[in-house]
py3Dmol code that shows the C-alpha trace and the ligand (Angstrom):
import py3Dmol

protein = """\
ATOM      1  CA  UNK A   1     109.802  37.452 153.757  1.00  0.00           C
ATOM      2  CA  UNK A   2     107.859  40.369 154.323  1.00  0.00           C
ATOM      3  CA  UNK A   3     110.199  42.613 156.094  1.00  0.00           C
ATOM      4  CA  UNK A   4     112.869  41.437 152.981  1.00  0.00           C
ATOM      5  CA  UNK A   5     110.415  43.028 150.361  1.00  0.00           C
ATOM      6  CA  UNK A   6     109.811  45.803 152.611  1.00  0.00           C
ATOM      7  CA  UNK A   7     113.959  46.315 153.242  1.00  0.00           C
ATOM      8  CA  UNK A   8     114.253  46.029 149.270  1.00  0.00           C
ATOM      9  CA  UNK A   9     111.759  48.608 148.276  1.00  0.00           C
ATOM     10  CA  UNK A  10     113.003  51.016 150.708  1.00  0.00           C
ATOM     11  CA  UNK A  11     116.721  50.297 149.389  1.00  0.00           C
ATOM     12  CA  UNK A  12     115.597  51.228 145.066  1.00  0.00           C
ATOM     13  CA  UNK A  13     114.500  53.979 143.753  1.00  0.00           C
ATOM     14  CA  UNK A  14     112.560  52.843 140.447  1.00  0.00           C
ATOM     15  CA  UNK A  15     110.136  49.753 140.051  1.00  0.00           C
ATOM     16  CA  UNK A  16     108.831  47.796 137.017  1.00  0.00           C
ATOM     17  CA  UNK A  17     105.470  46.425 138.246  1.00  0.00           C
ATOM     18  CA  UNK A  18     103.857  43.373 135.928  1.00  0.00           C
ATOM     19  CA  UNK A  19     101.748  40.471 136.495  1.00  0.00           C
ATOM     20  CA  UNK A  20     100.171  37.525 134.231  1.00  0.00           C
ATOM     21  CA  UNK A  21      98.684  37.244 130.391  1.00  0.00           C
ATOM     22  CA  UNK A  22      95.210  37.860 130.509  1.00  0.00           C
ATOM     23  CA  UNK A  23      94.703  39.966 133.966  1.00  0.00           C
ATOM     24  CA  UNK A  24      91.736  39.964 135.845  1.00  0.00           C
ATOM     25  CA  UNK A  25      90.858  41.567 139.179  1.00  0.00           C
ATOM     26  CA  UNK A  26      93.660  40.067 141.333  1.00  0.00           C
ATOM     27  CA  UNK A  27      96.373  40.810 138.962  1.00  0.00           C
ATOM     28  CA  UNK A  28      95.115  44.348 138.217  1.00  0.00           C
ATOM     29  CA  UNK A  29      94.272  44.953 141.837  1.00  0.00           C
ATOM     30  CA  UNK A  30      97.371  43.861 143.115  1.00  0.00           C
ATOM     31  CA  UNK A  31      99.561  45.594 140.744  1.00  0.00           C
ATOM     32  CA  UNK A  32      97.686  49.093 140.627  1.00  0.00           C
ATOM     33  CA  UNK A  33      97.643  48.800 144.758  1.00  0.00           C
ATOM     34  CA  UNK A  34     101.331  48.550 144.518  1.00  0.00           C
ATOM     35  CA  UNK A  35     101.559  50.952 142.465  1.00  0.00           C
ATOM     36  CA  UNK A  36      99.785  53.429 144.453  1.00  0.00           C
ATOM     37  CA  UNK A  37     101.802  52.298 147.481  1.00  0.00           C
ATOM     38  CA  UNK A  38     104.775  52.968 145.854  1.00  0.00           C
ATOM     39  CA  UNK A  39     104.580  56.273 144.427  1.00  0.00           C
ATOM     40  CA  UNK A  40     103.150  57.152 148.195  1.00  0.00           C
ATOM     41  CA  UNK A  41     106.737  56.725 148.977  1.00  0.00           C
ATOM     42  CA  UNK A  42     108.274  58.543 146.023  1.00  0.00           C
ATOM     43  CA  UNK A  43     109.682  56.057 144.051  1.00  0.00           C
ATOM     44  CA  UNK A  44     109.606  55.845 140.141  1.00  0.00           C
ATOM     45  CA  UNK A  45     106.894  53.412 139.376  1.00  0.00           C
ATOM     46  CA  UNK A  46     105.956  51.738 135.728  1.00  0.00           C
ATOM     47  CA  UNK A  47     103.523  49.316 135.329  1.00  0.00           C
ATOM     48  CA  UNK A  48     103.898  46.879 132.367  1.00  0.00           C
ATOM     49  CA  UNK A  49     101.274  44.691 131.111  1.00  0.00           C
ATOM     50  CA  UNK A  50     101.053  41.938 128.318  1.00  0.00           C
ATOM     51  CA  UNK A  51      97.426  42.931 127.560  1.00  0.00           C
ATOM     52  CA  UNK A  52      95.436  45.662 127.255  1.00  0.00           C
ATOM     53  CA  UNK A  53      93.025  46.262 130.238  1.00  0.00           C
ATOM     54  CA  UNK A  54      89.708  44.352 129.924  1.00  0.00           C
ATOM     55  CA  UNK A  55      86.781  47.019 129.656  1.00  0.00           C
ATOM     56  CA  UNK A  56      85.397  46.057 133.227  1.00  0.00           C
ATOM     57  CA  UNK A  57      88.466  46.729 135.184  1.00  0.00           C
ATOM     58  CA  UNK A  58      88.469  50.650 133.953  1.00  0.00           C
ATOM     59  CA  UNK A  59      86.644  51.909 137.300  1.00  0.00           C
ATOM     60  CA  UNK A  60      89.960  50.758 138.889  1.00  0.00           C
ATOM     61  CA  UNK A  61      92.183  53.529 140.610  1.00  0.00           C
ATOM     62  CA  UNK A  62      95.152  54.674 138.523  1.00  0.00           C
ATOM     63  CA  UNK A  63      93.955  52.016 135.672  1.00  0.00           C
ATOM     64  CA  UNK A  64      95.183  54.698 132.960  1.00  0.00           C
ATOM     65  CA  UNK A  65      98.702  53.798 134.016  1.00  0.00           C
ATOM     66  CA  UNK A  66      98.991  50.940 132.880  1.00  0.00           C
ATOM     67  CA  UNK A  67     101.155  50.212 129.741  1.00  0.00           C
ATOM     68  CA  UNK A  68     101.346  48.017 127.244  1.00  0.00           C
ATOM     69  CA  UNK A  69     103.959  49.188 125.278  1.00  0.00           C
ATOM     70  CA  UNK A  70     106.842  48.292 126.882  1.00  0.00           C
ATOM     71  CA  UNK A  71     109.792  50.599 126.667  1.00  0.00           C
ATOM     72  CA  UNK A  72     113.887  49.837 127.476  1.00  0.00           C
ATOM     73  CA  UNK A  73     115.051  51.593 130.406  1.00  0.00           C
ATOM     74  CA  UNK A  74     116.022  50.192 133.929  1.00  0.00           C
ATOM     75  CA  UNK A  75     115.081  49.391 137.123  1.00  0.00           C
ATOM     76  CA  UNK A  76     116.359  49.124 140.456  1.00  0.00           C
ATOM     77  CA  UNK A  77     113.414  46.210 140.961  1.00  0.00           C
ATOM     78  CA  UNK A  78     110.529  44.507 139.234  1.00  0.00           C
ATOM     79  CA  UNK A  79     107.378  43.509 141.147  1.00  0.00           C
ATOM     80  CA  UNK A  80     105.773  40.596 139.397  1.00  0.00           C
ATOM     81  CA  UNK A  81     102.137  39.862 141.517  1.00  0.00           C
ATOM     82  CA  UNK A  82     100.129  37.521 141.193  1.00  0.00           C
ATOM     83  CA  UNK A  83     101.576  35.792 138.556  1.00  0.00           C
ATOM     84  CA  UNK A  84     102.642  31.336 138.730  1.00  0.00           C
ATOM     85  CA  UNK A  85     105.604  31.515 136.297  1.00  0.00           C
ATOM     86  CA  UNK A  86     107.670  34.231 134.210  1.00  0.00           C
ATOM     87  CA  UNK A  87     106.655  33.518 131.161  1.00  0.00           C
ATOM     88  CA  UNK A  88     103.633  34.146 131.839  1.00  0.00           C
ATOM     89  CA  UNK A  89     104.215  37.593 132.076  1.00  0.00           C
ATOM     90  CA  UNK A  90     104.466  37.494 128.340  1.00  0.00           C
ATOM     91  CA  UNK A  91     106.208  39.873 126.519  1.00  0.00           C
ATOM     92  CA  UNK A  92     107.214  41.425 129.755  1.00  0.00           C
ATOM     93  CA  UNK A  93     109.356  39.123 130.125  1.00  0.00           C
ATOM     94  CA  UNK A  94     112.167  40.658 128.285  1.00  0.00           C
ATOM     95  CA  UNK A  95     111.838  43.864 130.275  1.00  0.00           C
ATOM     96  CA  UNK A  96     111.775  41.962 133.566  1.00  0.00           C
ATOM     97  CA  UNK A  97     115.586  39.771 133.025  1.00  0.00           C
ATOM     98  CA  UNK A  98     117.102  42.891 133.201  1.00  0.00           C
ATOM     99  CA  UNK A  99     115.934  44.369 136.060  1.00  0.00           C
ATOM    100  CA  UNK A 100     118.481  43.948 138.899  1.00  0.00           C
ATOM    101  CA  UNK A 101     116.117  41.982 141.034  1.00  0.00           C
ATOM    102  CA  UNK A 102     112.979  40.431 140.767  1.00  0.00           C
ATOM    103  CA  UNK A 103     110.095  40.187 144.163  1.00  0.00           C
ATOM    104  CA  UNK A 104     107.699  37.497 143.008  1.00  0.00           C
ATOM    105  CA  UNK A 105     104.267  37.578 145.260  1.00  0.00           C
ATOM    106  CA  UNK A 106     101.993  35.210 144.673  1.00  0.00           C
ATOM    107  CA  UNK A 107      99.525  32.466 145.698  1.00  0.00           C
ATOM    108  CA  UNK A 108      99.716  29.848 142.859  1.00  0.00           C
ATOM    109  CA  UNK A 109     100.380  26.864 144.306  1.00  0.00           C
ATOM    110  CA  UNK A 110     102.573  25.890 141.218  1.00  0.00           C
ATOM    111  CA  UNK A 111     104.517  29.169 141.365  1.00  0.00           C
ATOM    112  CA  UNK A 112     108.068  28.426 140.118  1.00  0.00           C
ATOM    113  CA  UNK A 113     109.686  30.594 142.513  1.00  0.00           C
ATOM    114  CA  UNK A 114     111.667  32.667 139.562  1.00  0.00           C
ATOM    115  CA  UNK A 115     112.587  35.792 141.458  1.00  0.00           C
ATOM    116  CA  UNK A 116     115.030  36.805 143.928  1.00  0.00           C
ATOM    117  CA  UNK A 117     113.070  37.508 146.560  1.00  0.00           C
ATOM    118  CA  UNK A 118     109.938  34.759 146.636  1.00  0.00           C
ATOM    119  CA  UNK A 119     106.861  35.492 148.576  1.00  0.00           C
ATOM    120  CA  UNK A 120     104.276  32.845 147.627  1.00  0.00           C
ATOM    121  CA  UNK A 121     101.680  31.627 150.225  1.00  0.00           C
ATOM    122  CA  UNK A 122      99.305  29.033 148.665  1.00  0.00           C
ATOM    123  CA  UNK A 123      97.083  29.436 151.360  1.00  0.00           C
ATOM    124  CA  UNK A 124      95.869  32.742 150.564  1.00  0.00           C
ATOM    125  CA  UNK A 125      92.977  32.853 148.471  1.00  0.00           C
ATOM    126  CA  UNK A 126      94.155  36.186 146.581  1.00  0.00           C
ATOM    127  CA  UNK A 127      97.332  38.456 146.393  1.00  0.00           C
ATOM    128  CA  UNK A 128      95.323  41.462 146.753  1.00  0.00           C
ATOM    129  CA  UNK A 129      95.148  39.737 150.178  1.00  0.00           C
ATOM    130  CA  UNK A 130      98.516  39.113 150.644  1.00  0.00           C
ATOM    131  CA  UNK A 131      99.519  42.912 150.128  1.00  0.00           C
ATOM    132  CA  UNK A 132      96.993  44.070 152.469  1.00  0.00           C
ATOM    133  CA  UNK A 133     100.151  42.800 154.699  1.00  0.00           C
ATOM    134  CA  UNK A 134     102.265  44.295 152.983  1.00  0.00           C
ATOM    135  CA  UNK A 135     100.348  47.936 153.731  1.00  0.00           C
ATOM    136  CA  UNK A 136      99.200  47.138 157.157  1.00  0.00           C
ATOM    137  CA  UNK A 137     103.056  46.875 158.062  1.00  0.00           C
ATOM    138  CA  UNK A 138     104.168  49.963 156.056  1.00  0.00           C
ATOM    139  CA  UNK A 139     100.703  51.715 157.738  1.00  0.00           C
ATOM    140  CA  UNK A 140      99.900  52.845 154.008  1.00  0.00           C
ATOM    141  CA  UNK A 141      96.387  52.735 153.211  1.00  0.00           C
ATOM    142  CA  UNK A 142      93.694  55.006 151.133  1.00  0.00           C
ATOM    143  CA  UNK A 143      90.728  55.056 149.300  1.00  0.00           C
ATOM    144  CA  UNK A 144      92.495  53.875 146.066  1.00  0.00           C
ATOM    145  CA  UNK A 145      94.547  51.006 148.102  1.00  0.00           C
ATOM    146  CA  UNK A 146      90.885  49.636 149.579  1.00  0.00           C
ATOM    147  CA  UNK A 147      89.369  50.013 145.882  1.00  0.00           C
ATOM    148  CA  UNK A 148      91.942  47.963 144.230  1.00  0.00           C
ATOM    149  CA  UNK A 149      92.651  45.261 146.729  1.00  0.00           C
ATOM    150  CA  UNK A 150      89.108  44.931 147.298  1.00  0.00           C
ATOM    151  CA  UNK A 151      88.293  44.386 143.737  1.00  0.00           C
ATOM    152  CA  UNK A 152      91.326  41.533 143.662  1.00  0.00           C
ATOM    153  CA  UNK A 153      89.958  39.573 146.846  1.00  0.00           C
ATOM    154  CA  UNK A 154      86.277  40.204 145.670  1.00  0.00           C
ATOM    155  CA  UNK A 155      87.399  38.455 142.175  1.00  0.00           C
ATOM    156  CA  UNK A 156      89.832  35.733 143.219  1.00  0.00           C
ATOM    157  CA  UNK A 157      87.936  34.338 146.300  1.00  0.00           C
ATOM    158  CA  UNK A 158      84.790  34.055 143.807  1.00  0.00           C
ATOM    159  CA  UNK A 159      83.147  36.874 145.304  1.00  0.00           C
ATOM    160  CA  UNK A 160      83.703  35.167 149.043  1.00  0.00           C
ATOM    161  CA  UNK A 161      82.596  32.001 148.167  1.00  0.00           C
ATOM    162  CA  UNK A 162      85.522  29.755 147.855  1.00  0.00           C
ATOM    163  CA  UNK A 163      86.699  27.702 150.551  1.00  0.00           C
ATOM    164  CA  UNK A 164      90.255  29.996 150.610  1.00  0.00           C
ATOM    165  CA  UNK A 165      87.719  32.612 152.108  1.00  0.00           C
ATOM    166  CA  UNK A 166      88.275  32.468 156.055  1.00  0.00           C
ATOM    167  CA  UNK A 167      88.495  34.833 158.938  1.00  0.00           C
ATOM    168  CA  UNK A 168      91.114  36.662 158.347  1.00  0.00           C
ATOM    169  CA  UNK A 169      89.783  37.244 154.532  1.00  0.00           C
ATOM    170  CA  UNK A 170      86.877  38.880 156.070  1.00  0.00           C
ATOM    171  CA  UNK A 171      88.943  41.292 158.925  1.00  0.00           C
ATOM    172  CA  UNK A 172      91.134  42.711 155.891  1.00  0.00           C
ATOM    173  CA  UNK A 173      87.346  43.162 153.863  1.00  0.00           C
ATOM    174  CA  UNK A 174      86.412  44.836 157.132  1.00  0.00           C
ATOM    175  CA  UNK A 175      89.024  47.267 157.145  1.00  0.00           C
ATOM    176  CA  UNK A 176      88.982  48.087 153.735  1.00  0.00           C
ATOM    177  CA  UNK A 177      85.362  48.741 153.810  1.00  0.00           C
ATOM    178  CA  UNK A 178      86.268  51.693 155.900  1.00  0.00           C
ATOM    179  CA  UNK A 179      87.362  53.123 152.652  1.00  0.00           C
ATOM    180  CA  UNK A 180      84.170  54.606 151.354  1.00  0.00           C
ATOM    181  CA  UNK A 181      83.840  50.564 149.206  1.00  0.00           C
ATOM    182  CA  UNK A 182      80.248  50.417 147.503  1.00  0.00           C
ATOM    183  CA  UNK A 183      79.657  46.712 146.976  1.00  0.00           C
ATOM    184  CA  UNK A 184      76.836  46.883 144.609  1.00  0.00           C
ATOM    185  CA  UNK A 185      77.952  49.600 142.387  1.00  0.00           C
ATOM    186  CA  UNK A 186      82.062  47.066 142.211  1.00  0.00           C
ATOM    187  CA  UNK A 187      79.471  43.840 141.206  1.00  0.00           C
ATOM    188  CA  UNK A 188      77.707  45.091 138.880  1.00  0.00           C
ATOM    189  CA  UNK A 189      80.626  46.472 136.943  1.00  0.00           C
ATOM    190  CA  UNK A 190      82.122  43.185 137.171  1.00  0.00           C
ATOM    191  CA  UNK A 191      79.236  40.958 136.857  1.00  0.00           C
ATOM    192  CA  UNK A 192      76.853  42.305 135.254  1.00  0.00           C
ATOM    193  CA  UNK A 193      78.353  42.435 131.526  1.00  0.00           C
ATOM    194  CA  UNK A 194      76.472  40.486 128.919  1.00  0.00           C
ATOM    195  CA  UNK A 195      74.618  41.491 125.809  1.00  0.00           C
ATOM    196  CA  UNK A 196      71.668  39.282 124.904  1.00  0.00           C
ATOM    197  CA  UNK A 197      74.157  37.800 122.333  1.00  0.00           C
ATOM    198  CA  UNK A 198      76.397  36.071 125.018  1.00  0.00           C
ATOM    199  CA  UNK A 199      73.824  34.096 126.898  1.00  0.00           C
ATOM    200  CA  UNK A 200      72.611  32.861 123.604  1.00  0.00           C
ATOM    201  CA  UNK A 201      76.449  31.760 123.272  1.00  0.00           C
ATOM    202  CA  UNK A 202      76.775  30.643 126.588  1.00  0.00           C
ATOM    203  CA  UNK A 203      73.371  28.522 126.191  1.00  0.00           C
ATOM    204  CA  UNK A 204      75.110  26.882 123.720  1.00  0.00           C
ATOM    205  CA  UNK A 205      78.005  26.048 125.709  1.00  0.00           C
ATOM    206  CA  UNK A 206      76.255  24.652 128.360  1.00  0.00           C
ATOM    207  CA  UNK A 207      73.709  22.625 125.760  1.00  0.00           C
ATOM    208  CA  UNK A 208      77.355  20.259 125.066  1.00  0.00           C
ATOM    209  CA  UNK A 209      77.582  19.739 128.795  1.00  0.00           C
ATOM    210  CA  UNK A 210      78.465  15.985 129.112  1.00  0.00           C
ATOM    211  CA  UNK A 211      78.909  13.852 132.596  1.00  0.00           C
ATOM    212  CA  UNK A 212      81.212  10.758 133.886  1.00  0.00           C
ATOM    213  CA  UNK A 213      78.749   7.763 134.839  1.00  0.00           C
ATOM    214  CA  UNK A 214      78.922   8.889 138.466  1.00  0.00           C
ATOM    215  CA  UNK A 215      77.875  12.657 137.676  1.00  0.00           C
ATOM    216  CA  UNK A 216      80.774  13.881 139.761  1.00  0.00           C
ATOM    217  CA  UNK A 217      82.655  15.607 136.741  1.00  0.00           C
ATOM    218  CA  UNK A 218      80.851  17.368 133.900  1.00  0.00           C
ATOM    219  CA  UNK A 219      82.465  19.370 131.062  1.00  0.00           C
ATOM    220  CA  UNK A 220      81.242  21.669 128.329  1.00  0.00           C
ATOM    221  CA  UNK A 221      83.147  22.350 125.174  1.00  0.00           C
ATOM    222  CA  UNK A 222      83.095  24.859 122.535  1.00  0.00           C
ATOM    223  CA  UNK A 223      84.378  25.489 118.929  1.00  0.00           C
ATOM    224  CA  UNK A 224      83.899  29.129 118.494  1.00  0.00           C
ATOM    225  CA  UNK A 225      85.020  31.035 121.790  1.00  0.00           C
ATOM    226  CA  UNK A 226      84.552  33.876 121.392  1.00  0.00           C
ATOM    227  CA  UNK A 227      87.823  36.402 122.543  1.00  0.00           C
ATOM    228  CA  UNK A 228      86.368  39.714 123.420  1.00  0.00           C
ATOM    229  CA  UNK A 229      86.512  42.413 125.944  1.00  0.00           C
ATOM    230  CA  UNK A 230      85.684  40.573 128.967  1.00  0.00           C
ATOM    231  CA  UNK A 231      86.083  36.485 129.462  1.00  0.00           C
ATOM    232  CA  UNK A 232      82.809  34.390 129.727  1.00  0.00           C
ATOM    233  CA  UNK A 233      84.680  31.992 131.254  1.00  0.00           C
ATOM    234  CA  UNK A 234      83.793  32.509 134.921  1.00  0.00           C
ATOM    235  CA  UNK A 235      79.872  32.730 133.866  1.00  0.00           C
ATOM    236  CA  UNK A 236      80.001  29.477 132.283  1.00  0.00           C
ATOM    237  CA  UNK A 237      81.429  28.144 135.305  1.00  0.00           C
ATOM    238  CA  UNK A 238      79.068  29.403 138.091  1.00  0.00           C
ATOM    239  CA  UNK A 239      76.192  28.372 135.893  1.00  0.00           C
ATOM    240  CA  UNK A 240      78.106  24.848 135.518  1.00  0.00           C
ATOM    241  CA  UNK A 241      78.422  25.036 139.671  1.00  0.00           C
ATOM    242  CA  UNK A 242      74.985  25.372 140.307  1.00  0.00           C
ATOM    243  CA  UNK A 243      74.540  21.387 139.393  1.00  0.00           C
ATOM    244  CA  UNK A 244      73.802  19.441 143.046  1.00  0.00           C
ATOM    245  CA  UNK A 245      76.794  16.995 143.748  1.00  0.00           C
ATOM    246  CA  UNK A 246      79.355  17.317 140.702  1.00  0.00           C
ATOM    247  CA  UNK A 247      83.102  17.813 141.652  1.00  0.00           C
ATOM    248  CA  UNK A 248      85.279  18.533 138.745  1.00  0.00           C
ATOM    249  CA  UNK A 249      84.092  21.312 135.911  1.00  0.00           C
ATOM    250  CA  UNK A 250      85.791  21.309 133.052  1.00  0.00           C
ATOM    251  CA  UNK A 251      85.457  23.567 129.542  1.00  0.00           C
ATOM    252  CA  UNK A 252      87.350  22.941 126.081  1.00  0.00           C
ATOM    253  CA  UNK A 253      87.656  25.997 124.006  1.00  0.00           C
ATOM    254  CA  UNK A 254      89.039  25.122 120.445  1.00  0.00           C
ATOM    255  CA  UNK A 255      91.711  28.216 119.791  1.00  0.00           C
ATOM    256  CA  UNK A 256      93.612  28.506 115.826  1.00  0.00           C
ATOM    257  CA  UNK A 257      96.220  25.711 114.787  1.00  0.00           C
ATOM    258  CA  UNK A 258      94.706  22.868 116.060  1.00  0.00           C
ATOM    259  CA  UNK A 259      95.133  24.009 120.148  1.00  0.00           C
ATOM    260  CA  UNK A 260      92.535  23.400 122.969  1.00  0.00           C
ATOM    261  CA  UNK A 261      92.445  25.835 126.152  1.00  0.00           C
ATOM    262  CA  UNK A 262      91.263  23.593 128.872  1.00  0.00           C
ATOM    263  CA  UNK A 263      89.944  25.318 131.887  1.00  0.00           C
ATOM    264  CA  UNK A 264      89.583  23.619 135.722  1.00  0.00           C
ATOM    265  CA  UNK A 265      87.494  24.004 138.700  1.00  0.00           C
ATOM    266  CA  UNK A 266      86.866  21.649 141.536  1.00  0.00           C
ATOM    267  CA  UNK A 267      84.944  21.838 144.551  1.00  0.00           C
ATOM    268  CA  UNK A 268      86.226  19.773 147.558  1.00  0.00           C
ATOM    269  CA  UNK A 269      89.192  16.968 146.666  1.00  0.00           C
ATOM    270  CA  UNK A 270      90.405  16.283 143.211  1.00  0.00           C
ATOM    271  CA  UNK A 271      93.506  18.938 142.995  1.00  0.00           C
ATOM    272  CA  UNK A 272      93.099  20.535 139.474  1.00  0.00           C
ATOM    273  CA  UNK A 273      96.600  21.835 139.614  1.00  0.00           C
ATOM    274  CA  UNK A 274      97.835  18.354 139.250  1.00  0.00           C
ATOM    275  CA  UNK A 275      95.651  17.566 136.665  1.00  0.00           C
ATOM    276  CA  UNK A 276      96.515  20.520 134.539  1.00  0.00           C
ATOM    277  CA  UNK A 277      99.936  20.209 135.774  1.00  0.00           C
ATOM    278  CA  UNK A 278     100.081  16.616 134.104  1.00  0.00           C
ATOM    279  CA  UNK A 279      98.766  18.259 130.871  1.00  0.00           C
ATOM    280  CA  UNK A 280     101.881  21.169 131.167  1.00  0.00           C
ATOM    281  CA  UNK A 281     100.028  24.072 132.731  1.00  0.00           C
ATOM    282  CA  UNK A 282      98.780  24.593 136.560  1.00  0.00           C
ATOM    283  CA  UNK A 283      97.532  27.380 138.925  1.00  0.00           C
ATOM    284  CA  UNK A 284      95.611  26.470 142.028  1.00  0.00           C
ATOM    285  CA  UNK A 285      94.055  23.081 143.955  1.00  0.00           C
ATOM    286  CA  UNK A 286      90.388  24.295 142.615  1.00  0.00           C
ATOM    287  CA  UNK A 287      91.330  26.179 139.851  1.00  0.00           C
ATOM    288  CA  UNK A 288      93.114  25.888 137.015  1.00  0.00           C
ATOM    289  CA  UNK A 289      94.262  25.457 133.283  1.00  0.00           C
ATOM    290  CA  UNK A 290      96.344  24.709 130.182  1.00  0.00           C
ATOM    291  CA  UNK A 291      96.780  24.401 126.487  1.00  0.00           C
ATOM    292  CA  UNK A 292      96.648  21.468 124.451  1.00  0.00           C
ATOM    293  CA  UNK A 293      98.726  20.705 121.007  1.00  0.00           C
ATOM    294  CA  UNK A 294      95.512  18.790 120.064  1.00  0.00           C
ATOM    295  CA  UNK A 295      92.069  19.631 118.025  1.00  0.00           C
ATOM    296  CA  UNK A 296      88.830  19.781 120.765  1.00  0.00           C
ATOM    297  CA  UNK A 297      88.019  16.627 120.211  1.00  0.00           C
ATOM    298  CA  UNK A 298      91.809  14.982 121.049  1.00  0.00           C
ATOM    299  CA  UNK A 299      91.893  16.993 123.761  1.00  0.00           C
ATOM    300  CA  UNK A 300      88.992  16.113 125.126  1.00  0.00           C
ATOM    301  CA  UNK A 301      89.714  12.385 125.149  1.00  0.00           C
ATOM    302  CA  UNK A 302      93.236  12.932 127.152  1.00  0.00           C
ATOM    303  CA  UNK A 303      91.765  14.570 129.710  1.00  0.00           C
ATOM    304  CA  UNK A 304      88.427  13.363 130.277  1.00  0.00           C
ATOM    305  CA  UNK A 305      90.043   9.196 130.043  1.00  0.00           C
ATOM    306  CA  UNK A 306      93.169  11.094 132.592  1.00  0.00           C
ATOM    307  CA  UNK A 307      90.562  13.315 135.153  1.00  0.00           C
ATOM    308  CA  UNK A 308      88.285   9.838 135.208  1.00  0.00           C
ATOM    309  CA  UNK A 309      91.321   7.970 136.240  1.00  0.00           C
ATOM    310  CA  UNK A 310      92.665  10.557 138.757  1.00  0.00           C
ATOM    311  CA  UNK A 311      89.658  11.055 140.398  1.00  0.00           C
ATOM    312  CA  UNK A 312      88.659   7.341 140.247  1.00  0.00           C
ATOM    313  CA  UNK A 313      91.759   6.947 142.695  1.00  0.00           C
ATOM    314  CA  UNK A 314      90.340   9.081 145.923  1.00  0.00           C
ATOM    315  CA  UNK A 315      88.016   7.734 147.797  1.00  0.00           C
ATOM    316  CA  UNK A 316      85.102   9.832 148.282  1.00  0.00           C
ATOM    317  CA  UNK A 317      85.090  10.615 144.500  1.00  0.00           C
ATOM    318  CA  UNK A 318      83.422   6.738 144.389  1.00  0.00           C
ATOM    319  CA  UNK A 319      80.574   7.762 146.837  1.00  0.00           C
ATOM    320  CA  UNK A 320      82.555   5.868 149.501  1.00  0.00           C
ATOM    321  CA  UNK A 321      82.674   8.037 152.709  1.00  0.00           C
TER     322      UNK A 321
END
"""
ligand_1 = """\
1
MN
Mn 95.145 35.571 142.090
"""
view = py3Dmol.view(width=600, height=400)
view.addModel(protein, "pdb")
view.setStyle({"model": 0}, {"cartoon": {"style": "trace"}})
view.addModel(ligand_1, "xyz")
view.setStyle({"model": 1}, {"stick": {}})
view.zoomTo()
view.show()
């Protein structure tokens, strides 16, 4: 699949790049590496976004490129990375069906395989992974590459924490360390991002936090989530991960009209693409998420009564080993 993308963007000339609603470090990373790698080889490169860029991703290389207002012209090929499902590319979208073909990279596990070329490998725990790859065959690499890619795999693998971090996670990390990469100085940009204001929010959060009888799945829930700069939602959950023994971690954010964004993390077995499949949204085995037609409350009841059931159904979930 690799040498088809490669054979494809040596074959156009100009390149819509886009990824998914609310980018993070992956999606960012992965498109502003591409980016980079493209223009290396002359080509004419825009990069299209349904959001603005979050205040902690503007240390990124070539950040200021990104656009948001999309404009009509065309191109020989759009790269979508990182990103499950079109639509999800928001109002992109438009600007991406009439592009003459569409590479899809990804590592969503319930990627819908929309483009015309289709390089998804669930077994990568990032696509700023993947396009390391991508690079190491074209022998393209610099400082801006290794800043960017880093900054996706740093991100996705939950700063190398997550089981998809293996070997071969940590030889790419290696080689993009060459790269002048300063650790520190990329985790506290990242990390380090509250006021006093937002732990007194997120205390509140996690004061709701509710458990099944067998403490394996706990969720928090919140009625005034707060949309701002950069998402709390990652915070809530490593505070929510640092309980002994629980599996599934779940949080209910009540949005306008009566909708619930549920969001999904497991440790070990239950597969919380499934579950958020089931409820019409997905992403990966241990993370994952969807919206809910249904007030906090309603929502809360379907999935709680559907996760108990689901996980009631594999074994070591019932402390059986
Ligand atoms: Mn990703």
């Amino acid at each position: 699949m690799i040498n088809k993308i490669i054979e494809k963007i040596k074959s156009s000339k100009s390149f819509l790049i886009t990824s998914h609603m609310s980018v993070e470090g992956d999606a960012l990373g992965s498109e502003l590496a591409v980016y980079r790698l493209l223009t290396k080889l002359q080509k004419r490169v825009v990069v299209y976004n349904h959001d603005c860029v979050p205040e902690i991703y503007k240390f990124l290389p070539f950040v200021a490129r990104v656009k948001n207002h999309i404009r009509e012209e065309a191109f020989d090929a759009g790269i979508v990375l990182d990103c499950s499902d079109s639509s999800r590319a928001g109002k992109v979208k438009d600007a991406l069906s009439k592009v003459k073909c569409i590479i899809n990279i990804d590592h969503h596990i319930s990627n819908t395989m929309f483009g015309d070329i289709n390089w998804v490998d669930a077994g990568i725990g990032s696509t700023c992974q993947m396009l390391y790859a991508l690079c190491e065959k074209l022998r393209i690499m610099d400082k801006h590459i290794a800043l960017n890619l880093y900054t996706g795999i740093f991100t996705d693998t939950g700063n190398f924490t997550y089981a998809s971090t293996n070997g071969e996670t940590h030889r790419v990390v290696s080689n993009l360390m060459k790269y002048n990469i300063h650790p520190d100085t990329i985790d506290e940009r990242l990390h380090s991002l509250c006021k006093p204001h937002d732990l007194k929010f997120i205390s509140e959060i996690i004061a709701s936090l509710k458990f099944d009888a067998h403490k394996k799945i706990c969720w928090a829930r919140i009625r005034h989530w707060e949309e701002k700069e950069y998402d709390l939602t990652e915070v809530v959950f490593s505070i929510m991960r640092l309980l002994n023994d629980v599996e599934v971690f779940i949080l209910f954010k009540a949005c306008e009209h009566d909708k619930t964004r549920v969001n999904f993390r497991s440790r070990h077995v239950v597969d919380v693409n499934k579950v958020a499949k089931f409820f019409g949204g997905g992403g990966h085995k241990r993370a994952s998420g969807t919206t809910i037609e249904d007030t906090l409350e309603g929502a809360e009841r379907k999935v709680i009564s559907f996760v108990k059931r689901y996980a009631n159904g594999i074994k070591s979930m019932r402390g059986e080993n």
